[in-house]
C-alpha positions as CSV (number, residue, x, y, z in Angstrom):
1,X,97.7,70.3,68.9
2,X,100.1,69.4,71.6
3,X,98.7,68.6,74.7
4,X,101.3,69.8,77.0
5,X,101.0,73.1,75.9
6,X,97.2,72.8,75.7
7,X,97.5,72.6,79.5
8,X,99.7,75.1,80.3
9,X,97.1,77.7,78.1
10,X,94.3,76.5,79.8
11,X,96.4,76.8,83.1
12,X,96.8,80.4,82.1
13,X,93.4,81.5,81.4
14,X,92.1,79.4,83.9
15,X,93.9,82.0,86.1
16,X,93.4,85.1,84.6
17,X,90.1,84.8,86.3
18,X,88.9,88.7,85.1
19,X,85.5,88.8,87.1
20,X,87.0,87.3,90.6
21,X,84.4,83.9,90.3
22,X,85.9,80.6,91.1
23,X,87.7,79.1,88.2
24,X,85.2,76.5,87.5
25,X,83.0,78.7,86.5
26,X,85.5,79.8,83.3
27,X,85.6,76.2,81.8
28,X,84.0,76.7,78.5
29,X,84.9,80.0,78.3
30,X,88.8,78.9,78.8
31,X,88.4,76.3,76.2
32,X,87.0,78.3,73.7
33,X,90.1,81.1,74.6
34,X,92.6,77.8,74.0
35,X,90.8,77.3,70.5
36,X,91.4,80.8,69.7
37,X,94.7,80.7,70.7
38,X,95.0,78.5,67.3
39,X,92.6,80.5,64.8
40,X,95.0,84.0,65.7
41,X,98.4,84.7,65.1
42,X,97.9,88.7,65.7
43,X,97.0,89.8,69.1
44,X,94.5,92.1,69.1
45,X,93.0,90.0,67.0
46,X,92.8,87.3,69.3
47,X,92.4,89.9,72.4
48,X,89.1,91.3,70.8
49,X,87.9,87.1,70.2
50,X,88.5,86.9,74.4
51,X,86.6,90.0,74.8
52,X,83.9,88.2,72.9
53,X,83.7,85.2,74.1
54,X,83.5,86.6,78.0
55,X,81.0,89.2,76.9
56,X,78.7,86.7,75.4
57,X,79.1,84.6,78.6
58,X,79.2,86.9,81.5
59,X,77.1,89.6,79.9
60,X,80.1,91.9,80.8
61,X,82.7,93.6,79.1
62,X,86.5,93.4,80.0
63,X,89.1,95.9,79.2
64,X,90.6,95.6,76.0
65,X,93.9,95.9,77.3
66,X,93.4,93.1,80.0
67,X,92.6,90.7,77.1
68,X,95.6,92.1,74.9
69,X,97.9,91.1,77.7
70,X,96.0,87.8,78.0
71,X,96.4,87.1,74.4
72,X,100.2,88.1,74.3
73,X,101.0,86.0,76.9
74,X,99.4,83.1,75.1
75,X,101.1,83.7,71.8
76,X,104.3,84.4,72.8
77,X,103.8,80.5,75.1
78,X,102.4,79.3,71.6
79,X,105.7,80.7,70.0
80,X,107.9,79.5,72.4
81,X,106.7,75.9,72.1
82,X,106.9,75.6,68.5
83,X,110.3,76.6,68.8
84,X,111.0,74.2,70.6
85,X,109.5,71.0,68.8
């Protein structure tokens, strides 16, 4: 896994920040979304594993289609790294 880009995911989901807390408070959560990130090349697939993962946290349901924007974003940054390595 390359670190760089590690960091720039995290970055990302860091500030997605769906239920307004501070963004310490998404650490795991934001780790687990950057492993994810790895296990799913199909979107919804990977939007419906962010869903997850904040539901079982935050015993709160986000939008599927905040998560599927989420999880575009961090394919197509996924994408555009491996292009360029």
């Amino acid at each position: 896994m390359n670190q760089h880009l590690n960091r720039s995911l995290l970055a990302i989901v860091q500030q997605w920040n769906p239920f307004g807390y501070s963004i310490d408070v998404y650490e795991i959560e934001a780790a687990d979304v950057v492993r994810a990130v790895y296990e799913y090349e199909d979107v919804e697939k990977l939007a419906r594993k962010i869903q997850a993962i904040y539901e079982f946290a935050f015993e709160q349901k986000i939008p599927l289609a905040k998560c599927i924007a989420l999880a575009h974003e961090l394919l197509m940054m996924k994408a555009d790294s491996e292009c360029t390595l």
